[in-house]
C-alpha positions in Angstrom: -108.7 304.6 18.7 -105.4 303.6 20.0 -104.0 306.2 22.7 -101.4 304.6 24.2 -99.6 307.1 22.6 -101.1 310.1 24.5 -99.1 312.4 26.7 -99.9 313.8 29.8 -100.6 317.3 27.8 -103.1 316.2 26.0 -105.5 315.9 29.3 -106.4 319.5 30.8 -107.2 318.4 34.3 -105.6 316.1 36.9 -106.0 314.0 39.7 -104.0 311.7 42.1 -105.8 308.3 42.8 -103.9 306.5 45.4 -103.4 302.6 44.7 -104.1 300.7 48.1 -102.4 297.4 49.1 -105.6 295.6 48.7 -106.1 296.9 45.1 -103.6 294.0 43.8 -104.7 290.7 42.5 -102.8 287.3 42.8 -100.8 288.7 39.8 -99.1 291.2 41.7 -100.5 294.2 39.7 -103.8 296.5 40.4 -106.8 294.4 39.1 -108.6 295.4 36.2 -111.7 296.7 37.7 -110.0 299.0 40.1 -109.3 300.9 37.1 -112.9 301.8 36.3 -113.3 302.6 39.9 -110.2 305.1 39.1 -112.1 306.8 36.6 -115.6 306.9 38.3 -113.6 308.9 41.1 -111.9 311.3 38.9 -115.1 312.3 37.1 -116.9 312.4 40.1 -114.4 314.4 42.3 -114.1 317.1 39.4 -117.8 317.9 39.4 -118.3 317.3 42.7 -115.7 320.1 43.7 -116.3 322.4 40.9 -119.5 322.1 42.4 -121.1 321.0 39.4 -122.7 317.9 41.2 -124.4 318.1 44.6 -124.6 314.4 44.8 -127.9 314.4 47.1 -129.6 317.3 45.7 -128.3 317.6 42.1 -131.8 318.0 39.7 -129.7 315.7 37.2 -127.9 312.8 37.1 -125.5 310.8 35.2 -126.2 307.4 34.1 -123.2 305.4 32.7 -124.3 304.0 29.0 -120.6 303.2 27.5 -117.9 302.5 29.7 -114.4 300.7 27.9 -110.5 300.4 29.0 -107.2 299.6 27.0 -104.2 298.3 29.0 -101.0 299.4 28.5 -98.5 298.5 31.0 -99.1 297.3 35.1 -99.9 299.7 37.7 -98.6 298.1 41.1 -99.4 299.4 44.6 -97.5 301.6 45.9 -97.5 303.6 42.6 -98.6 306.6 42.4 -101.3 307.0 40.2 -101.9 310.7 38.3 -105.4 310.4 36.2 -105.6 313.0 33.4 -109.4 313.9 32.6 -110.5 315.5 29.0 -114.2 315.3 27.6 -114.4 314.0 24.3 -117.6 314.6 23.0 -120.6 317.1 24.9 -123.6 316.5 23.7 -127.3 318.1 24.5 -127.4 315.2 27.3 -124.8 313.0 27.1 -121.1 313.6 27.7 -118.1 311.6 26.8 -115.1 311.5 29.0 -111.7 310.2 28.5 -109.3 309.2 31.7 -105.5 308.5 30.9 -104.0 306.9 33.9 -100.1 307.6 33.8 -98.0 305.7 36.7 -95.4 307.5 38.7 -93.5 310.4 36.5 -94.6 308.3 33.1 -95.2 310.6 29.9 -97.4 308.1 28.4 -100.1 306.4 30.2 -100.4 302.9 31.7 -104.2 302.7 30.7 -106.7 305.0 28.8 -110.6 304.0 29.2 -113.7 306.2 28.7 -117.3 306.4 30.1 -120.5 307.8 28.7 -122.9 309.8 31.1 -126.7 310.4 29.9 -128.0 312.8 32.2 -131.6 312.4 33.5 -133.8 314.0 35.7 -133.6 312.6 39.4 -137.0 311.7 39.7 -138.5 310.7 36.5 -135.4 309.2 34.7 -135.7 310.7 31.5 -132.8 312.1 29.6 -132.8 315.9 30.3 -130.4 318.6 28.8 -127.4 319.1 30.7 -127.9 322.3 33.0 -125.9 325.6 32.4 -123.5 325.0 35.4 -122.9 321.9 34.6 -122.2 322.4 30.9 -119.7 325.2 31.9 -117.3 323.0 33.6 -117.6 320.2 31.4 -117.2 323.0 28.6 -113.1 323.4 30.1 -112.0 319.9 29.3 -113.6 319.5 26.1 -110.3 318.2 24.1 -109.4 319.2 20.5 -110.4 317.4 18.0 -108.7 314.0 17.6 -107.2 312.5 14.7 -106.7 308.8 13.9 
């Protein structure tokens, strides 16, 4: 689905991700990959400080399975980066997150990607359902449905 289109309402939580100097390539604009890293750090932080996620201690984790990213226009240090976080889909062990990374005071966003987390248990890797904790604050992002 194309969401270059989306608007900065449509995510429920937000984050700032400062751009560094080094995150430009020889083009002049933030390299691709930095963007992924963008939207492992907004997941992360969320559950980390709704305390969702106790990285060291956590009895599950999240494995990424899916991870994609369309590019709409060039994000350039020292731009201020504002990533919006929604959950797409919440399954029994799986959870689908959306990132819209808007530049600056943009309405619509300069990238959109998505990532897939199976949960597993820690020690034996197997999926295992998402716990009750964890499921509540992934539960206040879910996003309406979407249509195409």
């Amino acid at each position: 689905m194309d969401r270059k289109n989306d608007t900065r309402d449509g995510y429920p939580h937000f984050q700032r991700v400062p751009t560094r100097w080094m995150d430009n390539d020889a083009y002049g604009h933030v390299n691709n990959v930095v963007y992924y890293s963008y939207f492992d750090t907004v997941v992360n932080q969320y559950l980390i400080e709704t305390g969702a996620l106790d990285i060291a201690a956590s009895p599950v984790i999240g494995l990424v399975v899916d991870t994609g990213c369309s590019y709409y226009a060039p994000v350039t240090f020292p731009d201020r980066v504002e990533a919006g976080l929604r959950v797409a889909r919440l399954g029994t062990s799986s959870v689908r997150y959306e990132v819209g990374l808007f530049r600056n005071d943009d309405p619509t966003p300069a990238a959109c990607g998505h990532f897939v987390h199976v949960y597993v248990d820690r020690e034996t890797r197997r999926p295992a359902p998402l716990p009750a904790p964890l499921r509540a604050v992934l539960e206040r992002l879910v996003a309406p449905a979407q249509t195409a």
